[in-house]
VMD Tcl script that draws the C-alpha trace (Angstrom):
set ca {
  {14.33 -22.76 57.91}
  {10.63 -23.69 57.75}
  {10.89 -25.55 60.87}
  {13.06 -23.17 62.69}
  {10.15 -20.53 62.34}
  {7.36 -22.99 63.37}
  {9.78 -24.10 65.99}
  {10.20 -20.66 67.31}
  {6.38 -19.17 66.71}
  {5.46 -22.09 68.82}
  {7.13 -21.73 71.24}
  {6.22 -17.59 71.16}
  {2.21 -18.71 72.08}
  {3.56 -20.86 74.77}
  {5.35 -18.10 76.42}
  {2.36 -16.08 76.22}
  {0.16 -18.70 76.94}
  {2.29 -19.50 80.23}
  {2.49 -15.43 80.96}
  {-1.08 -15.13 80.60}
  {-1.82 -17.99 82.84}
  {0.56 -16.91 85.54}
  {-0.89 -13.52 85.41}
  {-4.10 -15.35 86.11}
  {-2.83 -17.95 89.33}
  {-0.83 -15.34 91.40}
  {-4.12 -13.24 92.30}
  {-5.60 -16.62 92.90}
  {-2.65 -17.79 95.14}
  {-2.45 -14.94 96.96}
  {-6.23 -14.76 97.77}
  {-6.11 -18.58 99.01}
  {-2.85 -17.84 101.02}
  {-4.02 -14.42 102.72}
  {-7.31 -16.51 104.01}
  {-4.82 -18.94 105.99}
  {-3.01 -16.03 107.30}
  {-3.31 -13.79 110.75}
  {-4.16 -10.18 110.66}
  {-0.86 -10.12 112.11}
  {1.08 -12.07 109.25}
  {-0.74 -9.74 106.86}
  {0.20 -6.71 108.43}
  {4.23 -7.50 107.23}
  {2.53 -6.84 104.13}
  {4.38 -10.21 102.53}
  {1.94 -10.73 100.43}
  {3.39 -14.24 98.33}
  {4.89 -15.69 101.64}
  {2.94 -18.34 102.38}
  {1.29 -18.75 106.16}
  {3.94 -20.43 109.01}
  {1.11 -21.59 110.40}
  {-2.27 -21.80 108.01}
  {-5.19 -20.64 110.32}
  {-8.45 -23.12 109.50}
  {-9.68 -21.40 111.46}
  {-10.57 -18.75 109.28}
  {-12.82 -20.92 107.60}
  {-14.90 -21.88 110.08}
  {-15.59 -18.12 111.14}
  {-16.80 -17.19 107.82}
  {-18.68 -20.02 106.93}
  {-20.81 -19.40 110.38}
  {-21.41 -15.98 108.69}
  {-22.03 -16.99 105.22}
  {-24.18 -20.42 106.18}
  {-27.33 -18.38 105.34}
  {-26.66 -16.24 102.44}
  {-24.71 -19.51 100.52}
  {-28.26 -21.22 100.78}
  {-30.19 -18.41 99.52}
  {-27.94 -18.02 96.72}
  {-28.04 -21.05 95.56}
  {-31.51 -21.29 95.44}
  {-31.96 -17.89 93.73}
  {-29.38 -19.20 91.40}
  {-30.80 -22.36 90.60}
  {-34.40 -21.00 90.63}
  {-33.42 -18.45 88.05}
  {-31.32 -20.38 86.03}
  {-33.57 -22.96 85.06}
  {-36.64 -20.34 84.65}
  {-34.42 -18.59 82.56}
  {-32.86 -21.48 80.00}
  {-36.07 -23.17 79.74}
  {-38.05 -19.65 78.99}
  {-35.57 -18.39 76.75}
  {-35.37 -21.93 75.05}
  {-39.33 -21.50 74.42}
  {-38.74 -17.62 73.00}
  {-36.03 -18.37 70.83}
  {-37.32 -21.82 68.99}
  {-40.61 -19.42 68.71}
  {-39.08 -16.42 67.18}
  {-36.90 -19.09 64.91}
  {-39.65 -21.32 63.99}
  {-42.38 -19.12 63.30}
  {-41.31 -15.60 62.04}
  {-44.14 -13.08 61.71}
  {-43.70 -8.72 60.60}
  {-42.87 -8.96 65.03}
  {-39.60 -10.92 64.57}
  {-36.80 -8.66 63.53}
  {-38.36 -6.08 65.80}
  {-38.27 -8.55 68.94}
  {-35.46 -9.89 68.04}
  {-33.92 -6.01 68.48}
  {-35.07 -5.46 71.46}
  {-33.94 -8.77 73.01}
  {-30.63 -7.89 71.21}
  {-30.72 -4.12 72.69}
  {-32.02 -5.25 76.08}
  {-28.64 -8.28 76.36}
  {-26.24 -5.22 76.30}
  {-28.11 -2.57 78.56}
  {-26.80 -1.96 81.51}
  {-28.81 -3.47 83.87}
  {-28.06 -0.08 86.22}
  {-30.10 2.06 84.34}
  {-33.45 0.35 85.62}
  {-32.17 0.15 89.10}
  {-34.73 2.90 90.54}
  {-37.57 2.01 88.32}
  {-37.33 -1.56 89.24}
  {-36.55 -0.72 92.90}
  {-39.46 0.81 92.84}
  {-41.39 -1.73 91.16}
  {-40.55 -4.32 93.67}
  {-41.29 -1.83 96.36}
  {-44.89 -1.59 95.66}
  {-45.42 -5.47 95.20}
  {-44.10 -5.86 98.65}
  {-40.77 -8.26 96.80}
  {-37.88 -5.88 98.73}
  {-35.90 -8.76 101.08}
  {-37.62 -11.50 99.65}
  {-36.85 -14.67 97.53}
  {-39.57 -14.12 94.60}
  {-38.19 -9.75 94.46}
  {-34.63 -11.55 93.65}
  {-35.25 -14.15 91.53}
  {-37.65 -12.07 89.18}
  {-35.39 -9.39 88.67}
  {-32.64 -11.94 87.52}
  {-35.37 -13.62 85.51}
  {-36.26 -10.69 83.92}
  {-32.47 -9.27 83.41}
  {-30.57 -12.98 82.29}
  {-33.45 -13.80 80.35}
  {-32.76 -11.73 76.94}
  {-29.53 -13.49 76.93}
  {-30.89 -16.74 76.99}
  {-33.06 -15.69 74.50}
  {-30.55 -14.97 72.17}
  {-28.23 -17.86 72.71}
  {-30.88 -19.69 71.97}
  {-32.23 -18.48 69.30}
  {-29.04 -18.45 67.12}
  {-28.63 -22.34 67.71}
  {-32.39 -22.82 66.42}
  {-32.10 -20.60 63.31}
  {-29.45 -23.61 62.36}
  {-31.15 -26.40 63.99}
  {-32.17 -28.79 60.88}
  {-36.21 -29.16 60.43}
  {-35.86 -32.47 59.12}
  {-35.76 -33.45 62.99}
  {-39.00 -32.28 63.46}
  {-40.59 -33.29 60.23}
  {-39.90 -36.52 61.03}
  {-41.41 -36.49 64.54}
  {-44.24 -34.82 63.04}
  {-44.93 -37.27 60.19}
  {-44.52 -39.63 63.08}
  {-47.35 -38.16 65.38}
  {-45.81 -35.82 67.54}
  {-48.14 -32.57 68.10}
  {-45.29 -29.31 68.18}
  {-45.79 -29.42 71.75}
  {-44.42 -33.00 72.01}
  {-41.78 -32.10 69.60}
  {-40.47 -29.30 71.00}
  {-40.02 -30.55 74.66}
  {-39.03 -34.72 73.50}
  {-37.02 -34.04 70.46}
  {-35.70 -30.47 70.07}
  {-35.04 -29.63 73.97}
  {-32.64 -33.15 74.24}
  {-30.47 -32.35 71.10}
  {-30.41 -29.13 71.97}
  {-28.32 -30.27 75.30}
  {-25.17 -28.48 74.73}
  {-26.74 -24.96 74.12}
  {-29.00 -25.15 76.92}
  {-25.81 -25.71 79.22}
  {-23.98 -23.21 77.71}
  {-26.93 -21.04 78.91}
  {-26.93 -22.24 81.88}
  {-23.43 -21.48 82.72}
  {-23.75 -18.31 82.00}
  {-26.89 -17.27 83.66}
  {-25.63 -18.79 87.13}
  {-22.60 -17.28 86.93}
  {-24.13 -13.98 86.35}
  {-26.75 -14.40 88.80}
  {-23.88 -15.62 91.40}
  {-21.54 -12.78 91.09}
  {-24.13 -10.30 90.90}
  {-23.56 -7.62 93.47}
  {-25.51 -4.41 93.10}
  {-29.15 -5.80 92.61}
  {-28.31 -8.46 95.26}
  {-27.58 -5.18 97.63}
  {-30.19 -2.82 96.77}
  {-33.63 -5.13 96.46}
  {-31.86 -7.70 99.23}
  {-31.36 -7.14 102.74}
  {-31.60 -8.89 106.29}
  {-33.66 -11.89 105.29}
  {-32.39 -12.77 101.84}
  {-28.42 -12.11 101.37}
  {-26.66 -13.17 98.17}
  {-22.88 -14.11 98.85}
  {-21.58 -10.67 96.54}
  {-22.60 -8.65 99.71}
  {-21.75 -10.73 102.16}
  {-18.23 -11.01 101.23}
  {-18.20 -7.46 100.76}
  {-18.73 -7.14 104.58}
  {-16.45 -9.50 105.76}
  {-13.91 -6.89 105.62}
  {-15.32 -5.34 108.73}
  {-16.00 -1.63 109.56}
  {-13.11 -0.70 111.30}
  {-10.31 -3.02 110.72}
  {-9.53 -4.54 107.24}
  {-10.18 -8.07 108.01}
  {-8.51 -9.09 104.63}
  {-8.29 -13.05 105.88}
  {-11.72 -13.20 106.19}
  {-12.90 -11.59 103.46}
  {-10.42 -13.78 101.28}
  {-11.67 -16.86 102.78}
  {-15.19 -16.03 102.10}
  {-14.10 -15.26 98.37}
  {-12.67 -18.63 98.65}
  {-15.80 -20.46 99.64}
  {-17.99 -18.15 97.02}
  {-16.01 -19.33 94.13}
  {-16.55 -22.92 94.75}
  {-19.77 -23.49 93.45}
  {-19.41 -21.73 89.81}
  {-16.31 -23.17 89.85}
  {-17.89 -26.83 90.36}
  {-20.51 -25.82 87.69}
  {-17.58 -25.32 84.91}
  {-15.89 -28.23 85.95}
  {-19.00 -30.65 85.42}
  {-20.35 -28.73 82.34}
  {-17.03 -27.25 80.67}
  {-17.05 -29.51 77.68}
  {-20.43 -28.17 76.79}
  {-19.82 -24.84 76.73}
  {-17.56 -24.03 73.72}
  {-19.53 -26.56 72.12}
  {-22.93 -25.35 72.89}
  {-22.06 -21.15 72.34}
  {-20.44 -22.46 68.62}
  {-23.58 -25.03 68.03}
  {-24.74 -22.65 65.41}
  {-22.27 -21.54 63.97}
  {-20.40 -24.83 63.77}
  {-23.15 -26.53 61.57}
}
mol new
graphics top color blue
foreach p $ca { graphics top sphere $p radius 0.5 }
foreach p [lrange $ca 0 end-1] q [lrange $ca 1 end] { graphics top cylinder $p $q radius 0.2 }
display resetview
C-alpha cells in the first residue's frame, strides 16, 4: 500500500511538472513559429500551425533594425553588470565584516531600496540626468542601472559574507596578506558562485528593462526592450517581426543561463547552505 501511494504521488508531481512545463513551451513555440510566418499566414489566425514555408527572411529584416540597439545593450549590460557585482561585492563584505551603530540602518535601506519600485524615481531621475547632459547617452543608461541593480547586489552579497568562515582570512592574514589583498585574492575567488548568481540577475534585469531604457534612451542609444516594442509597426501589426526580434533578444540571457546555470542555485543558497 506504501508503494502504491509513493507510486501514485509521484507520478502526481510529474503530471504537474509536465503541465507546468507545457504551459511554459507553447508561448515559446508559438512565438518562434509566428516569426517564420507571412503576415498573410498569420492573418488565418492559426496560431499552432506551423509555417508551409518558414520565411528567413524575417530574420534578416529585423536584425538590420536591431544591429545597433543589440550592441548597445550589450555593452550597457555588461558595463553595468560587472560595476554592479563587483561594487555590491565591496558593500556587502564591508557591512558584514565591519559592523558599526550604521549597519542595521544601511542594511534597511539597501533592503527597502531592493523592493522599491524603480517607477517612483522616474521623474526625479529623469530629471537628474537631464541636467548632467546623460539623456541618449551610454554613461545616463548605465548609471541609472548601476544605481537601481546595485542594492540587490548588495544584498545577495552580503548574506553569503555574514556566513563566509573568517578562518579564510585569518589565515591569509597571519600569512601577510594586507585586507586589501585578502579581500580581492582570497575572498572574491571562493566567493565565485555568489558573484554569478549576481550576475545573472543583474543582466537579466538590465536586459529586459523597458521603461528606463525608453524614457532616458532615445535615437543614439536604444536598448532591445524598445526596439522590439516597435517592430510591430504603426499601422499594421507586424506580429512576425516583432516575434522574430523577441527571438533574437532572448538569445543572449538565454546563453548567459546556459553557461552559468549551475552556479546560480548554488550561489543564491551559498549562505544559507553552510
Amino acid at each position: 500500500m506504501r508503494l502504491t501511494i509513493y507510486t501514485i504521488r509521484r507520478m502526481l508531481v510529474y503530471f504537474i511538472l509536465l503541465f507546468l512545463a507545457f504551459l511554459w513551451i507553447v508561448p515559446m513555440y508559438i512565438m518562434v513559429i509566428t516569426s517564420l510566418k507571412t503576415p498573410a499566414e498569420i492573418s488565418k489566425m492559426q496560431y499552432l500551425n506551423p509555417p508551409s514555408s518558414p520565411r528567413l527572411q524575417n530574420y534578416g529584416e529585423v536584425m538590420r533594425k536591431m544591429a545597433k540597439a543589440l550592441f548597445d545593450c550589450l555593452f550597457i549590460s555588461i558595463v553595468s553588470t560587472s560595476a554592479c557585482v563587483f561594487i555590491g561585492a565591496c558593500a556587502g563584505y564591508y557591512l558584514a565584516r565591519f559592523p558599526s551603530r550604521a549597519t542595521i540602518p544601511l542594511t534597511f535601506i539597501i533592503m527597502f531600496a531592493s523592493f522599491l519600485p524603480y517607477q517612483m524615481i522616474l521623474i526625479p531621475l529623469t530629471t537628474f540626468e537631464s541636467l548632467l547632459r546623460l539623456i541618449d547617452t551610454h554613461h545616463g543608461l548605465i548609471f541609472a542601472y548601476i544605481m537601481l541593480n546595485l542594492p540587490l547586489a548588495t544584498l545577495v552579497s552580503m548574506t553569503f559574507f555574514l556566513t563566509f568562515p573568517r578562518e579564510l582570512e585569518e589565515a591569509a592574514i597571519i600569512d601577510g596578506c594586507d585586507p586589501l589583498s585578502t579581500f580581492l585574492y582570497i575572498v572574491l575567488p571562493a566567493s565565485k558562485a555568489t558573484l554569478l548568481s549576481t550576475a545573472i540577475l543583474v543582466f537579466t534585469s538590465v536586459w529586459n528593462e523597458f521603461l528606463i531604457a525608453l524614457v532616458i534612451g532615445g535615437t543614439n542609444v536604444k536598448m532591445i526592450a524598445p526596439v522590439v516594442a516597435e517592430l510591430k509597426g504603426c499601422y499594421t501589426a507586424l506580429w512576425n517581426l516583432q516575434m522574430a526580434g523577441s527571438v533574437i533578444g532572448s538569445i543572449p540571457p538565454l546563453i548567459l543561463f546556459i553557461a552559468m546555470g549551475r552556479y546560480f542555485i548554488r550561489g543564491l543558497l551559498a549562505g544559507a547552505m553552510r
